[in-house]
Structures are given as structure tokens and as C-alpha cells.
C-alpha positions as CSV (number, residue, x, y, z in Angstrom):
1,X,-8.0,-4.9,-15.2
2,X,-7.2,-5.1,-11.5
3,X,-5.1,-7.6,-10.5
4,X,-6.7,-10.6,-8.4
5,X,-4.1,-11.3,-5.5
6,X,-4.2,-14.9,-3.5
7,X,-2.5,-16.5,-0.6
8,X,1.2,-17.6,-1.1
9,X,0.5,-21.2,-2.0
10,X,2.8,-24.1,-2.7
11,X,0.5,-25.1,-5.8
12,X,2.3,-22.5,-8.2
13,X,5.5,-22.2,-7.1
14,X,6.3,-23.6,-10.4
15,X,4.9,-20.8,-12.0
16,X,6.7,-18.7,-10.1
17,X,9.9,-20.3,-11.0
18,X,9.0,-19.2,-14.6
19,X,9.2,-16.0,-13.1
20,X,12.0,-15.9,-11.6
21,X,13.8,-17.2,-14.5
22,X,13.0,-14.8,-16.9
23,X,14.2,-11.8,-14.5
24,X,17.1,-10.1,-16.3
25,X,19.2,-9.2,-13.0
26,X,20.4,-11.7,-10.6
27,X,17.6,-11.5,-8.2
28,X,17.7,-10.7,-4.2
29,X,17.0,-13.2,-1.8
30,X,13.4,-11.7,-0.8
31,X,12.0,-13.7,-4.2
32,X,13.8,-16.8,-3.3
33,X,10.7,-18.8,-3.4
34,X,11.5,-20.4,-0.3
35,X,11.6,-16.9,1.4
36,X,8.1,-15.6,0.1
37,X,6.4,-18.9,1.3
38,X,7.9,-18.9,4.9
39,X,7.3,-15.4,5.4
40,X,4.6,-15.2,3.9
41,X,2.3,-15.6,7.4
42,X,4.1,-12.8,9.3
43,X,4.1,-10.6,6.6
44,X,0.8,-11.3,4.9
45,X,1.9,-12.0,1.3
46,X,-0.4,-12.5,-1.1
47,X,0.5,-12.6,-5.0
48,X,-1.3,-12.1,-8.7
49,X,0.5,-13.3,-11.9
50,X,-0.1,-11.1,-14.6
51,X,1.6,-11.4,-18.1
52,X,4.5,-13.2,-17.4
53,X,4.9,-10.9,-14.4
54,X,4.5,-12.0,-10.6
55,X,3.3,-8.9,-8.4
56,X,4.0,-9.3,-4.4
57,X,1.2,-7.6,-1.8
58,X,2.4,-7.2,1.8
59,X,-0.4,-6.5,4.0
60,X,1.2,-6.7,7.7
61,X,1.8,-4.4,9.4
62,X,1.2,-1.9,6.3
63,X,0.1,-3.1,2.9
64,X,2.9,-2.4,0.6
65,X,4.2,-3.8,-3.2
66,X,7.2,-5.9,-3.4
67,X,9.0,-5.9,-6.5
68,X,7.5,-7.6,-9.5
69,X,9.2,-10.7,-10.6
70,X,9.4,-12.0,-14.2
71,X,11.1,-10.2,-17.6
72,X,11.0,-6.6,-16.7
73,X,11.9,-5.0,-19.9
74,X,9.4,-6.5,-22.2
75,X,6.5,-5.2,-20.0
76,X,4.7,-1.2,-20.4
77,X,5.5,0.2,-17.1
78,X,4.3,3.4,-18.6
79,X,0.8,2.2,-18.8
80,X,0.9,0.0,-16.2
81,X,-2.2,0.6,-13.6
82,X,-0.7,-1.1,-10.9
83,X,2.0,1.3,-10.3
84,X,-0.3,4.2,-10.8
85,X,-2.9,3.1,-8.3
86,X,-0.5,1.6,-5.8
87,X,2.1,4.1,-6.0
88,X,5.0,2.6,-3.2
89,X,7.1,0.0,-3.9
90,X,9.6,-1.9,-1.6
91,X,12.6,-4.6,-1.8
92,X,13.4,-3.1,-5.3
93,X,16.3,-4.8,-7.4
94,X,18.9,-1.7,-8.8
95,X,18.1,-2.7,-12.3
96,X,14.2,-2.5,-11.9
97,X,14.8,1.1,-10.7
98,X,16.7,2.0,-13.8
99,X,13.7,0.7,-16.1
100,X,11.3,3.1,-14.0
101,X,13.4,6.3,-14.2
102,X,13.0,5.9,-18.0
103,X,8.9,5.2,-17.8
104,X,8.6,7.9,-15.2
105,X,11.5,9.9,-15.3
106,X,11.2,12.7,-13.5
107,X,7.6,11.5,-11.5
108,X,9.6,8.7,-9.2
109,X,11.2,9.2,-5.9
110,X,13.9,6.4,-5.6
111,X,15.1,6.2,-2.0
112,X,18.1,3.2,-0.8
113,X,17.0,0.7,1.5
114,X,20.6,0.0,3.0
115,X,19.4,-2.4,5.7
116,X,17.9,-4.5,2.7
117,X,21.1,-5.0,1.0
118,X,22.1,-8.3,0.6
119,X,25.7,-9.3,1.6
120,X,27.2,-11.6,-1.5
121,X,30.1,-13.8,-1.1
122,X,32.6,-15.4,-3.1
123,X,32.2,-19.2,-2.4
124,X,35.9,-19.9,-3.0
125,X,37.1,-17.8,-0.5
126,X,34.4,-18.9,1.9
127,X,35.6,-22.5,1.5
128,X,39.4,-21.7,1.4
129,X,39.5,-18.9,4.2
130,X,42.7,-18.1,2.7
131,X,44.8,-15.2,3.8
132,X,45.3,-12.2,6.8
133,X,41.3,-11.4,6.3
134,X,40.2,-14.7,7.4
135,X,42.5,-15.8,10.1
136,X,40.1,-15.2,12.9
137,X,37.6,-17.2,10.7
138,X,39.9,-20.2,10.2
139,X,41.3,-20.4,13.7
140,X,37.6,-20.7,14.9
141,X,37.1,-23.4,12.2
142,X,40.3,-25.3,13.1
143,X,39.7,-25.0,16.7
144,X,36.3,-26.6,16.3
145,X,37.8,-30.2,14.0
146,X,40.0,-30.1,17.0
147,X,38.1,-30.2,19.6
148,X,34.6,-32.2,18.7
149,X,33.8,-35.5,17.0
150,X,31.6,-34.1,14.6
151,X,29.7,-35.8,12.1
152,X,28.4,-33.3,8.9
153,X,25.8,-34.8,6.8
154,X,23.8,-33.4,4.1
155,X,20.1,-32.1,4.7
156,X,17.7,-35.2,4.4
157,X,14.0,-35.2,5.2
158,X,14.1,-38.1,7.6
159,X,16.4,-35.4,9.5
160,X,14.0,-32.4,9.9
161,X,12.2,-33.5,12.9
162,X,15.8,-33.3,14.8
163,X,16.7,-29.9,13.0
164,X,13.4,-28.9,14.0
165,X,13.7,-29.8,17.7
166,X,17.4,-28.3,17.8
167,X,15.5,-25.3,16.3
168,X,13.2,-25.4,19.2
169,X,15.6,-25.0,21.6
170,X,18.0,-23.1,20.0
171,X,14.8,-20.4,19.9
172,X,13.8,-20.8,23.7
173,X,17.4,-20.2,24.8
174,X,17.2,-16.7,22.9
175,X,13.7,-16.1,23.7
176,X,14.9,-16.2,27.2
177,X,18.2,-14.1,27.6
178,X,16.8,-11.5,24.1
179,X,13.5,-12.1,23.5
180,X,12.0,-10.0,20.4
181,X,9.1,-10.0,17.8
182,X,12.2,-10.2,15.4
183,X,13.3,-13.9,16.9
184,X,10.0,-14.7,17.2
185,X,8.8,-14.2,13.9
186,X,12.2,-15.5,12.2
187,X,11.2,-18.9,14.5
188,X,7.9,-19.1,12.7
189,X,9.5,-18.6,9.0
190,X,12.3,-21.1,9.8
191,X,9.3,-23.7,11.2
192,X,6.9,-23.4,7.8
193,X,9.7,-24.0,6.0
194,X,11.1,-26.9,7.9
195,X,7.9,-28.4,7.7
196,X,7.4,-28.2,4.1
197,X,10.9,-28.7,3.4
198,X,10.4,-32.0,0.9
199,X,7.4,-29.9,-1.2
200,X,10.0,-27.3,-1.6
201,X,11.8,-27.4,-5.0
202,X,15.5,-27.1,-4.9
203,X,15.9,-26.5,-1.4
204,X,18.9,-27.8,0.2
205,X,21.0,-28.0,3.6
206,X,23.5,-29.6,6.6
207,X,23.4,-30.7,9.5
208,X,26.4,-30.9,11.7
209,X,26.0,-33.7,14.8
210,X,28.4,-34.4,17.9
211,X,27.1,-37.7,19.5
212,X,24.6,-38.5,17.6
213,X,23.2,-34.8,18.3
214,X,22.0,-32.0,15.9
215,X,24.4,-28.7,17.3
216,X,24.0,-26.8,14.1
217,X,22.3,-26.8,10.3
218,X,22.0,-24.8,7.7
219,X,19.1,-24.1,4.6
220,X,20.0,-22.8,1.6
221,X,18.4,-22.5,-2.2
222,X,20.1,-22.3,-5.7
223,X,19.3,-18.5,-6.9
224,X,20.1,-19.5,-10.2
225,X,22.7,-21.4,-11.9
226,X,26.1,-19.6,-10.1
227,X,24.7,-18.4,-6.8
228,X,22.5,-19.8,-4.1
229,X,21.2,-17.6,-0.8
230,X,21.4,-19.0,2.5
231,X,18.2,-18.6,4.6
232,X,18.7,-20.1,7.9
233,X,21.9,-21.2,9.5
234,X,21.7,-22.3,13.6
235,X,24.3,-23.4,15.7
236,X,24.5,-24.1,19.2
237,X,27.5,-21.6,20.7
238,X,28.7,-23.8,23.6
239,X,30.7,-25.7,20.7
240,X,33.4,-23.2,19.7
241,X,33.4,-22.7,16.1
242,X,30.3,-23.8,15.7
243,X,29.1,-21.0,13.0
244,X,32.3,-21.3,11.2
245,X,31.8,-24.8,10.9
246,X,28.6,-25.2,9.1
247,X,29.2,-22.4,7.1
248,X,32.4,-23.7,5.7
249,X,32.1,-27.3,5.4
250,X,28.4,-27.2,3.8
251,X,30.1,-24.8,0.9
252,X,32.5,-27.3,0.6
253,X,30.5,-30.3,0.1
254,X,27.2,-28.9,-1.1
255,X,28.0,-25.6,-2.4
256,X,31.4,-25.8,-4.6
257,X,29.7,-25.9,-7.7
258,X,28.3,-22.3,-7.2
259,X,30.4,-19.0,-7.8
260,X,28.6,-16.8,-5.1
261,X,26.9,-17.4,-2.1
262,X,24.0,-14.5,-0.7
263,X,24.2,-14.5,2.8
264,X,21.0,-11.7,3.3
265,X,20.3,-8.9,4.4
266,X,21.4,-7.0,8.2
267,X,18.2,-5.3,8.5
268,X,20.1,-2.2,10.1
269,X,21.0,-4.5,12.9
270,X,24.8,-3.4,14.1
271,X,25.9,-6.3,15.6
272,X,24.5,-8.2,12.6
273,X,26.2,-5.7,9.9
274,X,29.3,-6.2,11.4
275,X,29.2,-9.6,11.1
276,X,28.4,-9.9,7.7
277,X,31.1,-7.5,7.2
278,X,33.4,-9.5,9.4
279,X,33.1,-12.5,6.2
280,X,34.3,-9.6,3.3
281,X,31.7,-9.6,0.8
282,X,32.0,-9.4,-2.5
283,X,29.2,-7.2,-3.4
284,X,26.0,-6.0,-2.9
285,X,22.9,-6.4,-4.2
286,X,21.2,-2.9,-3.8
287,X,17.5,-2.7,-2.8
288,X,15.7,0.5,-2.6
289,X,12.2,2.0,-2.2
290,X,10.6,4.0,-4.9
291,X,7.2,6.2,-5.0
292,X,5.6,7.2,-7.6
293,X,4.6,11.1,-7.6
């Protein structure tokens, strides 16, 4: 039976959920829900729940699985017609490749997507800065207490329409001095997401003001019980310290009750890579592409 693939709608993100729960590995943050739904426009995601299991269809620019979501190891890959008609697979999880090399063994290609690779982070040491690695880090964040009469408060839906128009402008400065499809289509997720921020379950977020004004916020979702991704965080950079800021203070007092904190992919950026390295990760969570022969 072919599988019937729909729009990315808010109406069964529940089921989804149910999904997500019952994957065995700690999942990336492409299957954050919140992720699929405000991407799911630029990338033309479309999905098709099929026993216990949710498939993921890109169709822009190239139509192309995601990784299925749900309880991998109670489901016949072997026989599964999916893989056989569709073939390629992107975004895959490490542990989902190890199930395959043992329905297929010798018939899959399994290739690393490095650029996909998301950065984890211990939450305690992203709070504390402690220690020779993060002096930089904590001299930034120091500098900025010093220097600004900030408020930080946590993310509210009577705020969005200020995030969203510090998001505005935050976008037309980059737009003009390094404009890209990248920024452009990051603006777009960030907006649908903003938008439908209080029919979102489990989202959460900061905002940090000075005067009154938004300069920088933050959106993040629980990934399960120890570990929640971060999606968007925006500052404004004529406020040094800005980054260091948010990032620091909304760990403190929204995120302390998780272990880890999944900061994302680089997306084989340089500058963006060295960042992420700059914060000393953890771990990764490996994603890789895989084709069946």
C-alpha cells in the first residue's frame, strides 16, 4: 500500500509527538516538531503516518525522504516498500543506519552528512562558563551586565509582535550588507513559527530588552525529557555581548532543568562551524545519507 503524504499541518502534531516518543535514539533537531512545520514551506514537506511510523517527503528543490520517525526496531524494514521504491534517504539518525545495515546489509550505501551534524552542549557548562575554554565567552557576558540596563523576560505571546518586528529588522540589516536565499529562507521559518508560536506545543523562549526595547530572543523546544534544541536565537550586535547574553541567561532561568542543550547544525558554513566550535560541544549527533542499491 502506498503511502498517502499531506501538507505539514498543525492538526496532528499530536500524533506526531507519539512519534517522536517512541523513537529509541535521542532524536536530531530536524524532527523537532517545531522545525518540520516552519520549514516546511521552503522545503515542501509533506508527511504520511503509517503504523506507528511518520515518513517525511521533501519536495523542493529535489524530492527526497527524511528519516522516519516513530519505534524503528519493531517495524520490517526488510519488506518495507517505501525504501524499495524511494531508494534515498536524508537527515538520517546513526542508530537508524545501524537497523538498515542489518535489513540490507550489503545493498545500502551509507554516506556522513557532516554539515548536518548537530552541535550538543552540556547546559551546566553553558550556564556556568567555568574555566580557561570559556573566558572569552564570559568576559563578553560580563561586559554586557556591565554595560546595559537590561531587562530578560521569558517568551510570552503578548511579546511576539515585538520579537517579530525586532526580527524584521534584524533581517533587513543582513539582507542589506549579506543578502542570501539562506537568510532569506531562515526569515520565513523563523516568521511561521513566530506566528503560530501559542498553537505550538511545548515551545518556549526569551527575550532580552534595554529600554523598553527587544535587542535579542531566543526559541527553543524540549527534545525530550533531558535535552531541548534551540531553533532561533537573534541579537542585535551593536550591544556587546549580546549573543552571550541570551544564550546564557535563558539556560539559566528557563533551561536548568535540562542536561543538554542541541544548538543545530553548521550546514558546512566555516564561519558558522567555528562558532559552534568556539562553545565546546559535548557531542554530536551524526546524520548521514543512505541509498539503497
Amino acid at each position: 500500500m502506498p503511502l498517502n503524504f499531506e501538507p505539514i499541518s498543525l492538526d496532528r502534531q499530536a500524533e506526531y509527538h507519539a512519534c517522536l516518543t517512541g523513537c529509541p535514539q535521542l532524536l536530531t533537531s530536524d524532527f523537532s516538531f517545531a522545525n518540520v512545520f516552519g520549514w516546511a514551506e521552503h522545503y515542501g514537506l509533506e508527511w504520511a503516518f503509517h503504523k506507528d511510523l511518520c515518513f517525511i517527503r521533501q519536495t523542493k528543490p529535489e524530492t527526497i525522504l527524511w528519516a522516519p520517525v516513530g519505534p524503528w526496531e519493531a517495524y520490517d524494514w526488510t519488506n518495507c516498500r517505501t525504501m524499495h521504491e524511494s531508494g534515498k534517504f536524508t537527515r538520517v539518525p546513526e542508530a537508524l543506519t545501524r537497523l538498515w545495515s542489518v535489513a540490507y546489509g550489503n545493498n545500502i550505501l551509507i554516506e556522513e552528512s557532516r554539515e548536518h551534524w548537530d552541535y550538543i552542549y552540556s547546559v551546566e557548562d553553558l550556564i556556568s562558563l567555568k574555566g580557561k575554554k570559556f573566558h572569552k565567552k564570559k568576559n563578553l557576558l560580563n561586559q554586557f551586565k556591565k554595560n546595559y540596563l537590561y531587562a530578560y523576560e521569558s517568551m510570552a505571546p503578548e511579546c511576539v509582535e515585538e520579537v517579530l518586528e525586532m526580527q524584521d529588522e534584524w533581517y533587513k540589516w543582513y539582507e542589506e550588507n549579506n543578502p542570501s536565499d539562506a537568510l532569506k529562507a531562515e526569515n520565513r521559518a523563523i516568521t511561521r513559527v513566530l506566528h503560530n508560536i501559542d498553537q505550538i506545543d511545548g515551545l518556549m523562549g526569551a527575550t532580552l530588552r534595554v529600554e523598553g526595547k527587544v535587542i535579542a530572543y531566543t526559541v527553543a523546544e524540549p527534545l525530550c525529557d533531558d535535552s531541548l534544541v534551540i531553533h532561533f536565537e537573534k541579537g542585535d550586535v551593536r550591544y556587546k555581548g549580546v549573543y552571550q547574553a541570551i544564550n546564557q541567561m535563558f539556560l539559566e532561568k528557563d533551561g536548568a532543568g535540562f542536561t543538554n542543550v542541541n544548538r543545530e547544525q553548521d550546514l558546512g558554513d566555516e564561519g558558522l562551524r567555528k562558532a559552534k566550535l568556539s562553545y565546546n560541544p559535548s557531542f554530536f549527533l551524526k546524520k548521514f545519507e543512505t541509498t539503497l542499491l
